[in-house]
C-alpha positions in Angstrom: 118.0 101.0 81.6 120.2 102.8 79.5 124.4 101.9 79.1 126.6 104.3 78.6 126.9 106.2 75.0 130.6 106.3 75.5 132.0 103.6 74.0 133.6 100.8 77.1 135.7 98.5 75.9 137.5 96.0 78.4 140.6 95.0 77.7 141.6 92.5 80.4 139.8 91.7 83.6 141.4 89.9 86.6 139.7 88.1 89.5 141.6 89.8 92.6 139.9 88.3 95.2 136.9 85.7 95.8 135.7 85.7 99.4 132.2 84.1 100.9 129.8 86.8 99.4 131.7 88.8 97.2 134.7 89.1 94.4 136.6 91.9 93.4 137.6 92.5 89.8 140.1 94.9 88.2 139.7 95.6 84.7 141.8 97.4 82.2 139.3 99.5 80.2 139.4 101.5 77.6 137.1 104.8 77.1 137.2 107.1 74.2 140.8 105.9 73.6 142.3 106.5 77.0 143.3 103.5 78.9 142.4 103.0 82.7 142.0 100.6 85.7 139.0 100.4 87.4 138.3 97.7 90.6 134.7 96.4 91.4 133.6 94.7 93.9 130.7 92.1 92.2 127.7 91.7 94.9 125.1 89.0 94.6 122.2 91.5 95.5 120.5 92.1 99.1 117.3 93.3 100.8 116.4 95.9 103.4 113.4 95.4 105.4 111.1 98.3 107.0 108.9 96.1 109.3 106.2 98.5 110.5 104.5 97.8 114.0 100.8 99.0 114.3 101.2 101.6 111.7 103.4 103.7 114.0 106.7 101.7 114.9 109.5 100.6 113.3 111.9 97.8 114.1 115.6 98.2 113.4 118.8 96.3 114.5 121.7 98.0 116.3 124.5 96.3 114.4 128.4 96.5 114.4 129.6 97.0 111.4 134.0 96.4 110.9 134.3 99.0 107.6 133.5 101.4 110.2 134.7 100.1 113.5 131.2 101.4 114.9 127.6 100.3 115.8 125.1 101.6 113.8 120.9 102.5 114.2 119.4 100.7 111.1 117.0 98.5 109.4 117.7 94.7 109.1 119.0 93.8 105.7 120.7 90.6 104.3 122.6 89.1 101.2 120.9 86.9 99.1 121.1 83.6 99.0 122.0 81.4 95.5 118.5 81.0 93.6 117.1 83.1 96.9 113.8 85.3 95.8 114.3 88.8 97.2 111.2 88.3 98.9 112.2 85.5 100.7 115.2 86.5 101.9 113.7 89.7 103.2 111.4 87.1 105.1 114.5 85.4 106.2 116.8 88.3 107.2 113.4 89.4 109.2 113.2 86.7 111.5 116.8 86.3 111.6 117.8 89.5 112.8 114.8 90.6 114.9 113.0 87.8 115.9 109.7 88.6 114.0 107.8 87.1 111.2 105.9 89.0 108.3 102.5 88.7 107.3 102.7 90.9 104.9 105.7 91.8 103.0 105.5 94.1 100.1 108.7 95.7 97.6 108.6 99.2 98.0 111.7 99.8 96.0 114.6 99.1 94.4 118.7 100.9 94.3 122.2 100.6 94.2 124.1 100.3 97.3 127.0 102.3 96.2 127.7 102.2 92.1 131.1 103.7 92.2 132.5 100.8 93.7 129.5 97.9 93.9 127.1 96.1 91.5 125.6 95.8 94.6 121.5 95.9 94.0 119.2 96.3 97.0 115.5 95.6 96.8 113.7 96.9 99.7 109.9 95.6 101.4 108.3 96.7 104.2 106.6 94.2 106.3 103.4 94.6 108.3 101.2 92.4 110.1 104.3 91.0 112.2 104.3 88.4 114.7 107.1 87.8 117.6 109.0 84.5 117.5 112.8 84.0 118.0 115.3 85.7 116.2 118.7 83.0 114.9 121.5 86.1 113.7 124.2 84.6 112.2 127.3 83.3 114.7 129.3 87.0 113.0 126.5 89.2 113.1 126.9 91.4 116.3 123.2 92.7 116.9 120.2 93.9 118.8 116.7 94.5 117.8 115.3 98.2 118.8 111.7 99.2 118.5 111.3 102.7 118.3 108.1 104.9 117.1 108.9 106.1 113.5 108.5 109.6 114.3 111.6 109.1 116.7 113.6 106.7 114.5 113.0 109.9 111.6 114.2 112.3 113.8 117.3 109.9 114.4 117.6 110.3 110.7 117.8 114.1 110.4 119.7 114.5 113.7 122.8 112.1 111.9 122.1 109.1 114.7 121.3 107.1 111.9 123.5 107.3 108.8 123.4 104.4 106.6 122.0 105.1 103.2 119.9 101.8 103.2 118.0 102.6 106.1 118.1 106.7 105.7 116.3 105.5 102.1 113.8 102.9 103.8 112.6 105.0 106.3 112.1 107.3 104.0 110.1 105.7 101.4 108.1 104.4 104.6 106.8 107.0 105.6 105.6 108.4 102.7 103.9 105.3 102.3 102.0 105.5 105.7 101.3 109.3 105.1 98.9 108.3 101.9 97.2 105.6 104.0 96.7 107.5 107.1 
């Protein structure tokens, strides 16, 4: 991947705030000689998981989120653990959310959540062959699987009912996959 040709020189960068997954930064920068403060927020990297059921539904988590003050329609996803493999977290954030294990998981693709503001780097898998056991969210996460057929949870998609970029992006990319197969 290619940086920037303009020259980015940081001139002083302060830790602003460390919490349980991430840290924000503000550095004084200087680009093409004009000086000016930019904040990040530093991300340890996540997963998005499009577990497909019988080539024809998907399973997704209704999920409060607080930025928003609203539930949201979308695909389970997780932070990664220290020294955590993106596949096994997907693995992980699977049966935690929803209660189902993969047989198969397989990366699909890779982005950034939101580079403006986040070094936040997603890697996303779908899962297939999936078998029901018991799903363990975390004590904070406020959730409920939903099953729906993809055609429907698509049409969610262009309708606005689901609006997250993670799972707008997964669903995508799904079903383009299971297009060439079928």
């Amino acid at each position: 991947m290619r940086r920037s040709t303009r020259r980015v020189r940081c001139l002083k960068r302060t830790s602003v705030y460390q919490g349980r997954v991430v840290t924000l930064i503000r550095e004084l920068l200087e680009i093409g000689g004009m000086r000016m403060v930019r904040e990040t927020i530093l991300h340890p990297g996540s997963v998005v998981i499009v577990p497909i059921l019988d080539q024809s539904r998907v399973v997704l988590v209704r999920q409060y989120r607080r930025a928003i003050d609203q539930d949201l329609l979308e695909l389970p996803a997780g932070t990664l653990n220290p020294g955590e493999s993106p596949a096994a977290c997907a693995r992980r954030e699977l049966k935690e959310e929803t209660g189902w294990n993969a047989g198969r998981i397989r990366r699909i693709g890779a982005f950034y959540a939101a580079p403006g503001v986040s070094s936040e780097w997603m890697t996303m898998f779908l899962a297939t062959d999936l078998t029901r056991t018991k799903a363990h969210p975390e004590p904070d996460e406020l959730l409920i699987p939903v099953i729906l057929p993809l055609q429907t949870a698509l049409a969610k998609m262009r309708s606005g009912k689901i609006r997250d970029a993670k799972s707008i992006i997964g669903l995508l990319f799904a079903e383009r996959l299971l297009r060439r197969k079928a």
